[in-house]
C-alpha positions in Angstrom: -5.3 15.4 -6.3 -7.6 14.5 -3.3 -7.1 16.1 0.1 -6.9 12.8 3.1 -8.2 14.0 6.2 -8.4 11.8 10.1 -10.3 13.5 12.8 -9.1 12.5 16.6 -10.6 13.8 19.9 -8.7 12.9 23.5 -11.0 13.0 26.8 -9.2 13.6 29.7 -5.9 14.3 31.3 -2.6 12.6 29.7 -1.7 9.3 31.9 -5.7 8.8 32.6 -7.6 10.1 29.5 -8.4 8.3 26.6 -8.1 9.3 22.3 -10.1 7.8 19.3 -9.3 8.9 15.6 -10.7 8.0 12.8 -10.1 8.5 8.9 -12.6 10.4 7.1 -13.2 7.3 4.6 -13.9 5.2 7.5 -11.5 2.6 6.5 -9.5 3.6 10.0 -10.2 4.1 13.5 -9.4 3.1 16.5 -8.5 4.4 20.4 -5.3 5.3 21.8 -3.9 5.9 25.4 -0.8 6.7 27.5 -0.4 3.7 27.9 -0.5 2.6 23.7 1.8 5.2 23.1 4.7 5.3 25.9 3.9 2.0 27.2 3.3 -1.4 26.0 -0.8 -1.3 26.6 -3.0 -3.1 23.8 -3.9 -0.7 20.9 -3.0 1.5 18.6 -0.7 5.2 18.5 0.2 8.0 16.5 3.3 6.3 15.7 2.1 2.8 14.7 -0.4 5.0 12.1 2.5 7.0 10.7 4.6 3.7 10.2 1.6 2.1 8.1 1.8 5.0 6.4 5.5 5.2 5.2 5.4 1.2 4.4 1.9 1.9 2.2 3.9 4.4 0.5 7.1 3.5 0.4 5.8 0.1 -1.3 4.0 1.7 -3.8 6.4 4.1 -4.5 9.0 1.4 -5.1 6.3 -0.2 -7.5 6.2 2.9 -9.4 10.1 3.6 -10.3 10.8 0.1 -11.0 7.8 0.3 -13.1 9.1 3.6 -14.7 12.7 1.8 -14.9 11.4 -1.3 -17.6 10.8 -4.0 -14.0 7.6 -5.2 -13.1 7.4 -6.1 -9.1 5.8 -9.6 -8.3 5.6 -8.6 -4.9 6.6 -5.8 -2.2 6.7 -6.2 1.7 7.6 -2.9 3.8 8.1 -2.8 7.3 8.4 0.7 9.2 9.4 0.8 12.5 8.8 4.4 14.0 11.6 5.1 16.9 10.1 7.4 19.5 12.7 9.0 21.8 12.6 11.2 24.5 15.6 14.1 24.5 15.8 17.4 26.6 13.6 19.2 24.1 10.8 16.6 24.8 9.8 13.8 22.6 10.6 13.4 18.9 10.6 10.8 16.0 14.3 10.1 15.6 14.7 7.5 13.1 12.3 5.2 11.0 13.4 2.1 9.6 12.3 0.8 6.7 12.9 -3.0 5.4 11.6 -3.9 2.0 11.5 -7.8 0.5 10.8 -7.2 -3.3 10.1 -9.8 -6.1 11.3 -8.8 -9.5 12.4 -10.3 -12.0 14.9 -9.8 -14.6 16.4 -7.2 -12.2 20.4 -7.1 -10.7 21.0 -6.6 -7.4 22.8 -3.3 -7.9 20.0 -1.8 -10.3 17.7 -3.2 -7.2 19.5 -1.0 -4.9 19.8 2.1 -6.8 16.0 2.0 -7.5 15.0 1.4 -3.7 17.5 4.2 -2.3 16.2 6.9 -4.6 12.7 5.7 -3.8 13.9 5.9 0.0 14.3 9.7 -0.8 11.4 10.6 -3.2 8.5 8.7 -1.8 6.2 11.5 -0.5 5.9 10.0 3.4 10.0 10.3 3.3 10.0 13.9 2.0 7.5 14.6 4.5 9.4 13.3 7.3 13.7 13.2 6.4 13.9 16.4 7.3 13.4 15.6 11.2 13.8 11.8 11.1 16.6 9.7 9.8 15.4 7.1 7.4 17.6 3.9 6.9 16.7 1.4 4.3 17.7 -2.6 4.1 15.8 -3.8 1.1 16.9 -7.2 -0.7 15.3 -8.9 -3.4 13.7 -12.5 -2.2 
């Protein structure tokens, strides 16, 4: 399997200085600040990238076990949303929520629901990050 790489460089002190980052492919870049991150300046953040991230794989993930499971998805839209929290041990990523609209056919509810939780555990962005983030799920079929 290929190894994914991002370089990022910041200039300057925190509340003044300035990022960039970009992927090694070239297909992502951007710049980041104090005031992208902790405020609510124009741009992008760590956080932001590591929500596309966990919806990019979280969707195909879900494609693959219903795949595996006999159900061919139509369609899948996955929202992260990355919480950022501040505690006495500094800042951490607390919780991401995920929320999936799927189209499948020929697919109950339940089976749905089964399929999208385990995927909720075995995708490889939430193995990476259950173990210091909880991950809640509300996925429906449209």
């Amino acid at each position: 399997m290929p190894t994914r790489s991002a370089q990022a460089t910041w200039n300057g002190p925190l509340k003044d200085g300035r990022g960039e980052f970009k992927g090694s492919s070239g297909a992502i870049g951007g710049n980041y600040s104090f005031g992208t991150r902790f405020e609510n300046s124009p741009g992008t953040n760590p956080e932001e990238l590591i929500a596309a991230a966990h919806a990019g794989c979280y969707s195909m993930a879900l494609s693959a076990t219903l795949g595996r499971n006999g159900f061919e998805p139509k369609r899948i839209d996955t929202t992260a949303k990355v919480h950022l929290d501040k505690g006495d041990a500094g800042f951490s990523i607390t919780k991401i929520d995920l929320v999936t609209r799927a189209e499948v056919d020929g697919i109950e509810p339940a089976k749905f629901d089964e399929l999208a939780e385990d995927t909720k555990r075995n995708c490889p962005v939430s193995k990476l990050l259950a173990p210091g983030a909880e991950i809640t799920l509300d996925a429906t079929l449209a």
